[in-house]
DSSP file (Angstrom, degrees, kcal/mol; ACC not computed):
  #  RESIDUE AA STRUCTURE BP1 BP2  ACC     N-H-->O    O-->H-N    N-H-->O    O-->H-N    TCO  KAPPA ALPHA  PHI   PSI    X-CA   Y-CA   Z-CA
    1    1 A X              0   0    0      0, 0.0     2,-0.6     0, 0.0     3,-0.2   0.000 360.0 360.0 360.0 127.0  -10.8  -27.6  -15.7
    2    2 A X        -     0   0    0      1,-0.2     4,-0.1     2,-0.1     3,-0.0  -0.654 360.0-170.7 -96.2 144.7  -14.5  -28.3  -15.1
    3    3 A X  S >  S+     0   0    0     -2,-0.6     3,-4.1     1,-0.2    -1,-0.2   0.917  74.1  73.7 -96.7 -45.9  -15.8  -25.5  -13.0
    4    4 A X  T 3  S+     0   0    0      1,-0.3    -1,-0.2    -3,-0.2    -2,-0.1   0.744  96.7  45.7 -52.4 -31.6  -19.1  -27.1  -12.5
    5    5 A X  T 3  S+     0   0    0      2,-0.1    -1,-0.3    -3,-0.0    -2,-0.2   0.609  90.0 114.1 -58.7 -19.7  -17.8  -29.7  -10.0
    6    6 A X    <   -     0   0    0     -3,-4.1     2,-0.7    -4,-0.1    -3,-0.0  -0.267  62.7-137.2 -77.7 152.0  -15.8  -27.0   -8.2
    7    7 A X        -     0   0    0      1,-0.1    -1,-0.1     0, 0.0    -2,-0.1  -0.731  11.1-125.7-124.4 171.0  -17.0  -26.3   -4.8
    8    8 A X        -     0   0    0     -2,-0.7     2,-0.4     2,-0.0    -1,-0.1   0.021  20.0-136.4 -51.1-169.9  -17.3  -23.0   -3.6
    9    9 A X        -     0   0    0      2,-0.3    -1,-0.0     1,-0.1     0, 0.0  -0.821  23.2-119.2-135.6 171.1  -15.3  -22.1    0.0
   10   10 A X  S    S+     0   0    0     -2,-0.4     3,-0.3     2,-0.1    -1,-0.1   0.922  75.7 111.9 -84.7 -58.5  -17.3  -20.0    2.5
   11   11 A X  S    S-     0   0    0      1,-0.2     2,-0.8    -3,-0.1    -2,-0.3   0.393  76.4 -93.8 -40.7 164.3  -15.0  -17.2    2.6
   12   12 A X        -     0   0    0      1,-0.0    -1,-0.2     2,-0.0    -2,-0.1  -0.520  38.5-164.1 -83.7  94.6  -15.8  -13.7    1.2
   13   13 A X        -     0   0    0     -2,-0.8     2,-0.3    -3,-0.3    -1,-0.0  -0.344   4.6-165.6 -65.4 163.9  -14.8  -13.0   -2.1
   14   14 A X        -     0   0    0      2,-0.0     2,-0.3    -2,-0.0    -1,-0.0  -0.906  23.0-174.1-162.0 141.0  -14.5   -9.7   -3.7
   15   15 A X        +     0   0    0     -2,-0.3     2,-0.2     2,-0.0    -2,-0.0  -0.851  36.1 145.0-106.9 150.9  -14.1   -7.9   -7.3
   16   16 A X        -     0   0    0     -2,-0.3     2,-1.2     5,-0.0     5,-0.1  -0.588  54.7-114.9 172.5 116.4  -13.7   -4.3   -6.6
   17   17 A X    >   -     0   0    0     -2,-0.2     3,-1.7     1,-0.1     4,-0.3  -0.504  29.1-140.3 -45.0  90.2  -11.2   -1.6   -8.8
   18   18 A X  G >> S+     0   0    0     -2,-1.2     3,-1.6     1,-0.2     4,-0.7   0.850  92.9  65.1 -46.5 -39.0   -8.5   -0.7   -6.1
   19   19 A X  G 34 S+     0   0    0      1,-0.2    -1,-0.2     2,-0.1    -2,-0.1   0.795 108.1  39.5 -67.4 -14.8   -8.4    3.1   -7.2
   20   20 A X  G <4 S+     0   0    0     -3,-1.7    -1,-0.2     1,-0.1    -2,-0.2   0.552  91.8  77.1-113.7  21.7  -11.9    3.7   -6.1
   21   21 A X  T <4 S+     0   0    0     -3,-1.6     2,-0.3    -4,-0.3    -2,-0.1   0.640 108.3  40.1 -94.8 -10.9  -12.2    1.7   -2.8
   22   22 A X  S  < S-     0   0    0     -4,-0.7     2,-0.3    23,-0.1    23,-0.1  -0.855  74.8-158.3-117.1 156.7  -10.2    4.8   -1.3
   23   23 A X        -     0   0    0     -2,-0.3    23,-0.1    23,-0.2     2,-0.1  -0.992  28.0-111.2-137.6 154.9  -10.7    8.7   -2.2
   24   24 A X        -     0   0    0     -2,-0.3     2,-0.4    21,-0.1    23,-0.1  -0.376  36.1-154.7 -69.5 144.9   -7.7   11.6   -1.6
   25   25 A X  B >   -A   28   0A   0     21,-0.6     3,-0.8     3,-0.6     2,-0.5  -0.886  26.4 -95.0-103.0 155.6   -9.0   14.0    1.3
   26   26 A X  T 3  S-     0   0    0     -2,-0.4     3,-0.1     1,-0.2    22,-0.0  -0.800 107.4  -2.2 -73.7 114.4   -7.8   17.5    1.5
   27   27 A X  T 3  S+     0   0    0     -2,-0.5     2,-0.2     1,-0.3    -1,-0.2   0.694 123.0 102.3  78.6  38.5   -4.9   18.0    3.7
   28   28 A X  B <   -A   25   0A   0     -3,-0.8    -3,-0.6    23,-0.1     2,-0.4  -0.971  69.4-129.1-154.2 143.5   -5.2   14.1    4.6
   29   29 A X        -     0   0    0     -2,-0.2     2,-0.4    18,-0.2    18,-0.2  -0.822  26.6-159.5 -66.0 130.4   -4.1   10.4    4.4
   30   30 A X        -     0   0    0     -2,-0.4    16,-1.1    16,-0.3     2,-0.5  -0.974  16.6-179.5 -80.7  96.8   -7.3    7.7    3.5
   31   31 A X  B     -B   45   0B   0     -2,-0.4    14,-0.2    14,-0.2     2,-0.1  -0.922  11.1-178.0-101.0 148.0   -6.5    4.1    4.5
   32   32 A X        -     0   0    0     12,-4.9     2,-0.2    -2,-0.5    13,-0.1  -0.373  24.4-137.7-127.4  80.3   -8.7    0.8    4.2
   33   33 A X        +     0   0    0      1,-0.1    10,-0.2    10,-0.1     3,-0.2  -0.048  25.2 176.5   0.9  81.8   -7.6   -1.9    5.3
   34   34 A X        +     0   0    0      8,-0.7     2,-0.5     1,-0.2    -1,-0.1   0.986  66.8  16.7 -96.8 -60.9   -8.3   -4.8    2.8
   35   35 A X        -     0   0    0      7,-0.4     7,-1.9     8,-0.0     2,-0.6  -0.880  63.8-176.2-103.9 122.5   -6.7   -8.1    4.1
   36   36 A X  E     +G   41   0C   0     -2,-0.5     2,-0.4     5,-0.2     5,-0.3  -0.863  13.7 151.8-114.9 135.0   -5.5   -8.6    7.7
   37   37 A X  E >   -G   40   0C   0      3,-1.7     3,-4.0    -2,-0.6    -2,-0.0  -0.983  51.2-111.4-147.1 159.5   -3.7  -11.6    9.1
   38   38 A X  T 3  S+     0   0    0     -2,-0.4    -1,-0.1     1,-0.2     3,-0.1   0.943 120.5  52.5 -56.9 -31.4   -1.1  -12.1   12.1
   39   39 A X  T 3  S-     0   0    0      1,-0.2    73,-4.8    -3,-0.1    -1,-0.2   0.344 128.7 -38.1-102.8  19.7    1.3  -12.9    9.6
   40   40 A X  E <   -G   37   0C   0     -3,-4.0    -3,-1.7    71,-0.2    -1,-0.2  -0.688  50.4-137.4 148.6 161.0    0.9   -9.8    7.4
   41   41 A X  E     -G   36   0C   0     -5,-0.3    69,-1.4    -2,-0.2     2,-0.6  -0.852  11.3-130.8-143.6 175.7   -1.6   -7.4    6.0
   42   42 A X  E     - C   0 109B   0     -7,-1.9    -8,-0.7    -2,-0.2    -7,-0.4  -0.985  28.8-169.4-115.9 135.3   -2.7   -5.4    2.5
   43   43 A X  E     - C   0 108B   0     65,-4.2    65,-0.6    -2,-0.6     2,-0.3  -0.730  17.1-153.6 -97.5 161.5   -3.2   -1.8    3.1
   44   44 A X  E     - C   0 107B   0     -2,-0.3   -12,-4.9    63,-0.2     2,-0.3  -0.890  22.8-171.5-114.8 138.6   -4.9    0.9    0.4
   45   45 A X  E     -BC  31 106B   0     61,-1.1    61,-1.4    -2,-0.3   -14,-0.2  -0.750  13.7-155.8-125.5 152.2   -3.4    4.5    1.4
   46   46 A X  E     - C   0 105B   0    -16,-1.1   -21,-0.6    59,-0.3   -16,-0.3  -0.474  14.3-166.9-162.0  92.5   -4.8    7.9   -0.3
   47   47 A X        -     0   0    0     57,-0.5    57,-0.3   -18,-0.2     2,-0.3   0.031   9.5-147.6 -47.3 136.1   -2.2   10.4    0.0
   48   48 A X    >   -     0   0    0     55,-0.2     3,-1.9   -24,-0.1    52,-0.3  -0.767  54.5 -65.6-109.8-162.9   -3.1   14.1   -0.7
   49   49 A X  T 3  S-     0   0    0     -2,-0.3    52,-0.1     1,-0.3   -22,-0.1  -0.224 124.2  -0.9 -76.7 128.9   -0.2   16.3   -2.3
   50   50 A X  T 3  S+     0   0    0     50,-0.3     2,-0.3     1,-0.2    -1,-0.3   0.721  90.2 142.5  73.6  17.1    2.7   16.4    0.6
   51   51 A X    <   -     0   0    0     -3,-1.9    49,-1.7   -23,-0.1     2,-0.3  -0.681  37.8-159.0 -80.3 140.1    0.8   14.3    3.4
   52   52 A X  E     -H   99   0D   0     -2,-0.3     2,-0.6    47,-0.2    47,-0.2  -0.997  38.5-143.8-141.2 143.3    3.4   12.3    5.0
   53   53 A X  E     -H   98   0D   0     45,-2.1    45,-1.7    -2,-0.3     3,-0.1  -0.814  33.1-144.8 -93.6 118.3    4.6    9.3    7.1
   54   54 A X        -     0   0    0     -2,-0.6    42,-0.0    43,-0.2    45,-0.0  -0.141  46.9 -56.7 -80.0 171.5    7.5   10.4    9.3
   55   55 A X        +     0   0    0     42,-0.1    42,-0.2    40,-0.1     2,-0.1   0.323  67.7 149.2 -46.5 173.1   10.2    7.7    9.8
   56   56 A X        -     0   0    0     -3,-0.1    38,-0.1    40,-0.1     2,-0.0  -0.316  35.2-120.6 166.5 115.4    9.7    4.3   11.2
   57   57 A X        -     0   0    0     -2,-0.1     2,-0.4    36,-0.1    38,-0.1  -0.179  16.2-166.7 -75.3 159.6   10.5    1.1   11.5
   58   58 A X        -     0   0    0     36,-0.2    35,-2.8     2,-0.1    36,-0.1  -0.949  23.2-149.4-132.8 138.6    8.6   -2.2   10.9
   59   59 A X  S    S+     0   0    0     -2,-0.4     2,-0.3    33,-0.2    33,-0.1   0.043  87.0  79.8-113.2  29.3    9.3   -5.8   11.9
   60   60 A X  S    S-     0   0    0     31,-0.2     2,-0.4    50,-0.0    33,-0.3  -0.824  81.9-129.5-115.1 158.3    7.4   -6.6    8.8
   61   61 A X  E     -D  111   0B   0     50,-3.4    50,-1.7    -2,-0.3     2,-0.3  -0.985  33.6-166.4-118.0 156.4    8.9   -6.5    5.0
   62   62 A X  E     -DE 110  90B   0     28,-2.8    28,-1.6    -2,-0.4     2,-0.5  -0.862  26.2-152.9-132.0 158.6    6.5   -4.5    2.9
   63   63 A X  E     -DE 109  89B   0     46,-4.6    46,-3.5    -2,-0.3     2,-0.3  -0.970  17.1-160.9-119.2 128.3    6.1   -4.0   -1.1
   64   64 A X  E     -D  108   0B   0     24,-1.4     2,-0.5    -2,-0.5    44,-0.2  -0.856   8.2-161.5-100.1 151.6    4.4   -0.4   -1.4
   65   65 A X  E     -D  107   0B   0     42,-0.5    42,-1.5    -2,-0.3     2,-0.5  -0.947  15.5-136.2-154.0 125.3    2.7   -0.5   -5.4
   66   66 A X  E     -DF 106  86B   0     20,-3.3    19,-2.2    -2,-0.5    20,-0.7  -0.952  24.7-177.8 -92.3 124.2    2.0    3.1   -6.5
   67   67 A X        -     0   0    0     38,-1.4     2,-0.4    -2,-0.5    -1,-0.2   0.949  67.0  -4.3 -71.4 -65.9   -1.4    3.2   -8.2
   68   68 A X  S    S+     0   0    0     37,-0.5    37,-1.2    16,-0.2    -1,-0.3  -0.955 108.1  10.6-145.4 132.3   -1.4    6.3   -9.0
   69   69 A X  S    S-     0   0    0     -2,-0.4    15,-1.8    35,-0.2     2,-0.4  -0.397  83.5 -63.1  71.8-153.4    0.8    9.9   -8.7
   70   70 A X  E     -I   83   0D   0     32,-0.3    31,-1.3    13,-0.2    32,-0.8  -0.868  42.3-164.0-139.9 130.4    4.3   10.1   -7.5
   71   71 A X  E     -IJ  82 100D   0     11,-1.5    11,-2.8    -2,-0.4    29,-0.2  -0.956  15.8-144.9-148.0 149.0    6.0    9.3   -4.0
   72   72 A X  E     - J   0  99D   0     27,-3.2    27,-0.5    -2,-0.3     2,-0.4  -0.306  26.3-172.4 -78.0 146.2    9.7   10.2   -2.2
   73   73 A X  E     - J   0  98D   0      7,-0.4     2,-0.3    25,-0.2     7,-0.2  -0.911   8.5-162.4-124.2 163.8   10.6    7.1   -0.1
   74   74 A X  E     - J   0  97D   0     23,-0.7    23,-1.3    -2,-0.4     2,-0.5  -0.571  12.4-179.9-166.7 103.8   13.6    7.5    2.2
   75   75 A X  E    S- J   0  96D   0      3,-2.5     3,-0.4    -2,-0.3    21,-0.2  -0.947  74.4  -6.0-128.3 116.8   14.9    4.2    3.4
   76   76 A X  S    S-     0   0    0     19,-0.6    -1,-0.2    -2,-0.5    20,-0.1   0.523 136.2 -52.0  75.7  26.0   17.8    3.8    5.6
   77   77 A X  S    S+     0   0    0      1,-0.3     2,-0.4    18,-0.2    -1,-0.2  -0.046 119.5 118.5 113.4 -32.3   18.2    8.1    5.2
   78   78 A X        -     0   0    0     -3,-0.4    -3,-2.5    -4,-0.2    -1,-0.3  -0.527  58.4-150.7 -94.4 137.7   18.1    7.3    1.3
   79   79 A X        -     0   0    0     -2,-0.4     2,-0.2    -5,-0.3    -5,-0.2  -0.590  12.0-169.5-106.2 156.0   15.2    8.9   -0.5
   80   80 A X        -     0   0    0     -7,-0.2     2,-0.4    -2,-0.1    -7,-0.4  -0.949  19.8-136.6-125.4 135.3   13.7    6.9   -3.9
   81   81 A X        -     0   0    0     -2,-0.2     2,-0.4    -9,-0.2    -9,-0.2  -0.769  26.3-173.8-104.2 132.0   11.3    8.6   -6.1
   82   82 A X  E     -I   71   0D   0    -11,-2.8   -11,-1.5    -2,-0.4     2,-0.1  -0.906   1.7-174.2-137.4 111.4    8.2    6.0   -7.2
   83   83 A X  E >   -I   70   0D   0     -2,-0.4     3,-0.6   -13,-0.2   -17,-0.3  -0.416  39.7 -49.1 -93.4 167.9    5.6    6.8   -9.6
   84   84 A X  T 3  S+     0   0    0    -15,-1.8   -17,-0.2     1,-0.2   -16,-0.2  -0.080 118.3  20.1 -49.2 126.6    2.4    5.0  -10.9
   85   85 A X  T 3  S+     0   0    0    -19,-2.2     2,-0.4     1,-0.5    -1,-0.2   0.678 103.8  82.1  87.1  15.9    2.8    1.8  -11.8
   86   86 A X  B <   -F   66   0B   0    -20,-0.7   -20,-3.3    -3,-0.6    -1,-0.5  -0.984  56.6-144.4-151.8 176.8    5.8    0.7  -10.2
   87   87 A X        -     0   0    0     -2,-0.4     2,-0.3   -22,-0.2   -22,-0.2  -0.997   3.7-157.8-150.8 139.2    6.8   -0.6   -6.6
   88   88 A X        -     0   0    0     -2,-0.3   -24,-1.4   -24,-0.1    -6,-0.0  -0.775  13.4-127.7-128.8-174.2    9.3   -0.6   -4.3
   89   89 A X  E     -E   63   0B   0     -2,-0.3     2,-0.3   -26,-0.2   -26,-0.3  -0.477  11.8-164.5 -81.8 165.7   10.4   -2.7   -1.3
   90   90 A X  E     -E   62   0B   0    -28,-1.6   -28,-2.8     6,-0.0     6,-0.0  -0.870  18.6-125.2-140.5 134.5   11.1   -2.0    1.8
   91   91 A X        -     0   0    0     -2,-0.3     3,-0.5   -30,-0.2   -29,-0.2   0.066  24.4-103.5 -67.3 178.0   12.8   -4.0    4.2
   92   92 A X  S    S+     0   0    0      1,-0.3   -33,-0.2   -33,-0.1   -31,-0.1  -0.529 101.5  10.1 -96.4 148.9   11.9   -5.3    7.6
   93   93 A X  S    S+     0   0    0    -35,-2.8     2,-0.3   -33,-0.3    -1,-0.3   0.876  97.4 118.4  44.0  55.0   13.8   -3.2   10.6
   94   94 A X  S    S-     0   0    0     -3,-0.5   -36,-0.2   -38,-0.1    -1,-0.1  -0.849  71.6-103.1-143.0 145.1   15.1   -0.6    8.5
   95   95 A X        +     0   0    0     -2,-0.3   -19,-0.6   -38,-0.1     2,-0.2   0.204  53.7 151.0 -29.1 140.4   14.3    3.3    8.8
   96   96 A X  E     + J   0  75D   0    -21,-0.2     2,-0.2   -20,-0.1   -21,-0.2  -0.795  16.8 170.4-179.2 144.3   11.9    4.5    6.2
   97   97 A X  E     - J   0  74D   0    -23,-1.3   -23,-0.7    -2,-0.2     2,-0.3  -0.949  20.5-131.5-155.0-172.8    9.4    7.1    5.8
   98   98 A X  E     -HJ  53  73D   0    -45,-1.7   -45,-2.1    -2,-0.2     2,-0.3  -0.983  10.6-166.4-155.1 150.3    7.3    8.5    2.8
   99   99 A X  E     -HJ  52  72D   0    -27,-0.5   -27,-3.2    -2,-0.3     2,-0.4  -0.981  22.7-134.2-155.4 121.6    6.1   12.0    0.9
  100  100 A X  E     - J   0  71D   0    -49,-1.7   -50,-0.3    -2,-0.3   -29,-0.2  -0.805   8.7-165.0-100.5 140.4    3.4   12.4   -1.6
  101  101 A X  S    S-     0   0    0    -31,-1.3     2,-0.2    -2,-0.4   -30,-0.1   0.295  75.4 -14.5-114.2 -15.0    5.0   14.4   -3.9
  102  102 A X  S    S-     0   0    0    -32,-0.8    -1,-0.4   -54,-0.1   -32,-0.3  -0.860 115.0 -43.4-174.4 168.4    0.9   15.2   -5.7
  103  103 A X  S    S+     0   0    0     -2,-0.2     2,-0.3    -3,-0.1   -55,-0.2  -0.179  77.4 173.0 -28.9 109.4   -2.2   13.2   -4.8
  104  104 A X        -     0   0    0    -57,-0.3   -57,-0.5   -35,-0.2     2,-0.3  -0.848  23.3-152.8-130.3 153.3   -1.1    9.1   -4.9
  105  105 A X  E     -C   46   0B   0    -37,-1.2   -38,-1.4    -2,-0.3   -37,-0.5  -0.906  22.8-167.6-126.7 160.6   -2.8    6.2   -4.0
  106  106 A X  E     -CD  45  66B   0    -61,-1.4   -61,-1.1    -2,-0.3     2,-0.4  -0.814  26.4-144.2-178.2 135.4   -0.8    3.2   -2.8
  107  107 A X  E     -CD  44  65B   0    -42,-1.5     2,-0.6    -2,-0.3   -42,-0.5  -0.693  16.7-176.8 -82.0 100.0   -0.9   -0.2   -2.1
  108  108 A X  E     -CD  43  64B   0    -65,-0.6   -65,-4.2    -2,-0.4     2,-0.4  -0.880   4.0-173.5-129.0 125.9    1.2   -1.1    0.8
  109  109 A X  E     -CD  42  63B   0    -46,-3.5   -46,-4.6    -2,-0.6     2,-0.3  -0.999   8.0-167.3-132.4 129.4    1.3   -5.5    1.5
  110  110 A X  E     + D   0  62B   0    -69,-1.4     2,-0.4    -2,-0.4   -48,-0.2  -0.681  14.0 165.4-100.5 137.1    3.2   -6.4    4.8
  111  111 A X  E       D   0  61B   0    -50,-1.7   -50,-3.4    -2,-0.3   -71,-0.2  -0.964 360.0 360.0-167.1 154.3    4.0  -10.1    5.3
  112  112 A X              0   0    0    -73,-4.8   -72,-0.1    -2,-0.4    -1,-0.1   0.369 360.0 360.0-100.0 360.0    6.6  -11.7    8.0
């Protein structure tokens, strides 16, 4: 492909390591908000050890991606343990809530 012909688009690019655009607080959750759109968004979360989201539902389905450290999930009552480097899913309209289990960062993308 020749890149010299290409031509740019307006929009805002970005390079940026995802484990440093967030830092853990003490006795606290960190989010940024990295893409938002009506029809879904990307979160970055930084968990400290045992900060939690109590249950809830969503009309969204979401992929959470652990960067880093360890978290309980508990979807539809049933807890799943996800460490760094892996992801799991969570479906649209079903119970779920989440427990850092030490310091985690995590990557949570929403889409309808």
């Amino acid at each position: 492909m020749n890149t010299e012909n290409t031509q740019q688009n307006s929009a805002e690019v970005n390079i940026a390591k995802l484990s440093e655009e967030v830092q853990f607080q003490d006795s606290g959750i960190v989010s940024k908000q990295l893409i938002k759109k009506s029809n879904g968004n990307i979160t970055l979360f930084a968990f400290d050890k045992d900060e939690s989201l109590t249950e809830h539902t969503s009309s969204f389905d979401a992929l959470a991606y652990i960067l880093e450290g360890e978290m309980e999930f508990k979807i539809g009552g049933k807890p799943y343990v996800v460490k760094g480097g892996e992801y799991i899913n969570l479906p649209a309209n079903i119970s779920h809530g989440l427990s850092a289990k030490e310091k985690t960062k995590m990557l949570l993308m929403m889409i309808k």
